[in-house]
VMD Tcl script that draws the C-alpha trace (Angstrom):
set ca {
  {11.98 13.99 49.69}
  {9.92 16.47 48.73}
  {6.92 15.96 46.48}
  {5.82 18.45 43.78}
  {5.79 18.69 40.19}
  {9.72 19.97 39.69}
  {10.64 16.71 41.43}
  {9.47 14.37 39.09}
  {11.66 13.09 36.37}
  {9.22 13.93 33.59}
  {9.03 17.75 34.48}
  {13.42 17.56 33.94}
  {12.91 15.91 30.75}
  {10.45 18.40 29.23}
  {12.56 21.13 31.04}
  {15.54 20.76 28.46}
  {13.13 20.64 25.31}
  {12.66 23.91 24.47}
  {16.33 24.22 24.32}
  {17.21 21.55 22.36}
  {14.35 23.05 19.90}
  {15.99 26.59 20.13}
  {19.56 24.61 18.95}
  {17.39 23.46 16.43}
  {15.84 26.37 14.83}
  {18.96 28.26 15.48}
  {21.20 26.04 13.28}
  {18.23 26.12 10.87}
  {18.36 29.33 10.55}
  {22.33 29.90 10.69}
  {21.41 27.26 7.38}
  {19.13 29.29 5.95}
  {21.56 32.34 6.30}
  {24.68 30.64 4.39}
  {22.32 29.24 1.36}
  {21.31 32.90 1.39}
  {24.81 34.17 1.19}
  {25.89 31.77 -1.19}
  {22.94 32.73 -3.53}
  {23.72 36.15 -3.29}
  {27.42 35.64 -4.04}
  {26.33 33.34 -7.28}
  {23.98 36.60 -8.21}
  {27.01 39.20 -7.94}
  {29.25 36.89 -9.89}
  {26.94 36.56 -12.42}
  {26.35 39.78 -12.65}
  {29.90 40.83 -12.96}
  {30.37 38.39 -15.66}
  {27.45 40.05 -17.81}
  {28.76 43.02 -17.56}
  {32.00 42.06 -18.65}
  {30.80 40.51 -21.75}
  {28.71 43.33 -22.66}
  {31.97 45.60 -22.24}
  {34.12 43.32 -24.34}
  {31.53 43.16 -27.27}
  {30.26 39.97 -26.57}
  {26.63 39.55 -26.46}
  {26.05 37.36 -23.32}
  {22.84 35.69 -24.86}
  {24.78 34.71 -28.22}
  {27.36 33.67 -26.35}
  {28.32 30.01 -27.38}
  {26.12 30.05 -30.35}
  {27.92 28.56 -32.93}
  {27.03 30.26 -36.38}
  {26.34 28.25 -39.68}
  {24.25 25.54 -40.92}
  {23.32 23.04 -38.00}
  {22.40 19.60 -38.40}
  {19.18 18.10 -39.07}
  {17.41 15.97 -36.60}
  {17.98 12.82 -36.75}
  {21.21 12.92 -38.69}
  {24.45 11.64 -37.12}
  {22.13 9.70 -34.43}
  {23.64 5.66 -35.15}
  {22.19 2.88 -34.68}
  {19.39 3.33 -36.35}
  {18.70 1.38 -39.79}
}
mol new
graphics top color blue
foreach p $ca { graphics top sphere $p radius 0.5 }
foreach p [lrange $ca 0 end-1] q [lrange $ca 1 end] { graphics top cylinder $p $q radius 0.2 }
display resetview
């Protein structure tokens, strides 16, 4: 048997390390890419969505305002006497 440093069993174990790190960062950043897609995707739709309002009349930041007298606070609450 020969005796060196690439015989020993510690110099296989930190042999595979850096790959299983490189796995690691990759998936990270395959991660990373996806919430970045999916953010992007949210963005356009969004978009879209404004600018259908805005062609149909509807002012997108009145938009489920709901016109009249509203009521006070503490009215309508319960359980309190």
């Amino acid at each position: 048997m020969v005796t060196g440093a690439r015989s020993s069993p510690t110099w296989n174990a930190m042999k595979t390390r850096p790959s299983v790190d490189k796995r690691r960062r990759e998936a990270a950043r395959l991660e990373h890419q996806a919430n970045k897609a999916e953010r992007r995707a949210e963005r356009k739709k969004a978009k879209t969505d404004r600018e259908t309002a805005v062609k149909n009349g509807e002012d997108p930041d009145l938009a489920g305002i709901v016109p009249g007298p509203q009521p006070a606070v503490g009215e309508d609450l319960g359980g309190e006497d």
